[in-house]
N, C-alpha and C positions, 0 to 999 in steps of 0.2 A: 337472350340466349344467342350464344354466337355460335355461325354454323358452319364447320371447315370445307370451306368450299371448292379444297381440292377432292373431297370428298364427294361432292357433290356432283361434279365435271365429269369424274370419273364411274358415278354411280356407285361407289362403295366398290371398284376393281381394286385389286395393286395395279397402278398404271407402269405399264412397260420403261422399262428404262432405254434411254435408245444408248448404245455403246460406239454407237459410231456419229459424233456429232456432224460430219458434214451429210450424212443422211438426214437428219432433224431439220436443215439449213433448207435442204433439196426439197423438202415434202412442204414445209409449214412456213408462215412467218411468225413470229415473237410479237406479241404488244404485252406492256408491263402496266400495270394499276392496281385502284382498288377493286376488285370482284364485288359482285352482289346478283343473289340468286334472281330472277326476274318473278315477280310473287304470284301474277296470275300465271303463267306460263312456265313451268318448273323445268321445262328442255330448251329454255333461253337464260344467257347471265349477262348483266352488264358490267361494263369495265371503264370507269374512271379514273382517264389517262395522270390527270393532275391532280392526287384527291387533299392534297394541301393549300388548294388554289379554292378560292370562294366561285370559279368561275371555269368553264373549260368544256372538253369535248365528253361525251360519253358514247362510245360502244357498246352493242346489242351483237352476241353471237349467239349461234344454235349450239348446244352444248356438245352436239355430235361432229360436228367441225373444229372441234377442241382434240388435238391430237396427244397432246402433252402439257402438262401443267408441271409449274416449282411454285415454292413458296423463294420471296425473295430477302424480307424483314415483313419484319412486324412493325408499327408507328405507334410512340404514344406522344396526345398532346397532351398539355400544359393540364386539362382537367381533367386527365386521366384513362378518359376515352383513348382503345387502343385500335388499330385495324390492321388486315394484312395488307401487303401489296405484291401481287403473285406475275409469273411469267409465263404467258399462255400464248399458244403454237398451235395456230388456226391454216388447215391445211389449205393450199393456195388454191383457188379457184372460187372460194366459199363466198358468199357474200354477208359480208354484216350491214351494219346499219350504226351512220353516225348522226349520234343527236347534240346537237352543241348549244345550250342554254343561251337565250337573249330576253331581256326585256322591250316588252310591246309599249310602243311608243308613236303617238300619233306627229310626223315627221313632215306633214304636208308645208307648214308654215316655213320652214327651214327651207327645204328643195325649192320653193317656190311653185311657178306656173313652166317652167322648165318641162315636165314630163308629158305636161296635157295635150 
């Protein structure tokens, strides 16, 4: 079940439309990705910057630092799986939180005795 996660951001509001876009620009910054509601914590979402990329950053905001959300498209791959990818206007001062995938790698043999 897929779950409209501008819906979500916005708690079931009609979110405000802003009519004056250099006001939007003034308050918020824009990051665009894939949303996903944060499953233990339902007043956080994450946002994968590159969700085309087998690899890349992800974002953790509070949903309440979420000023305004769009939908941007929608993506289907090749097996049919579809997802959205939304533009969301995190009001500046907020902090998120960036998590960027790596694999754990024991690295001592390489670097050598250089660090000891």
């Amino acid at each position: 079940m897929t779950t409209d996660i501008i819906n979500v951001i916005s708690k079931n509001k009609a979110l405000q439309k802003y009519t004056e876009p250099n006001r939007l620009s003034e308050e918020a910054v824009p990051y665009i990705g894939q949303p996903k509601q944060h499953e233990s914590e339902p007043d956080k979402i994450y946002l994968r910057l590159n969700p085309l990329s087998s690899n890349g950053a992800i974002l953790e905001f509070k949903t309440d630092d979420i000023i305004y959300a769009e939908n941007v498209k929608t993506v289907s791959q090749k097996d049919g799986a579809a997802f959205q990818i939304v533009k969301i206007w995190i009001r500046k001062g907020s902090v998120g939180i960036k998590l960027e995938p790596f694999s754990v790698q024991d690295y001592s043999n390489i670097l050598g005795k250089d660090f000891d």
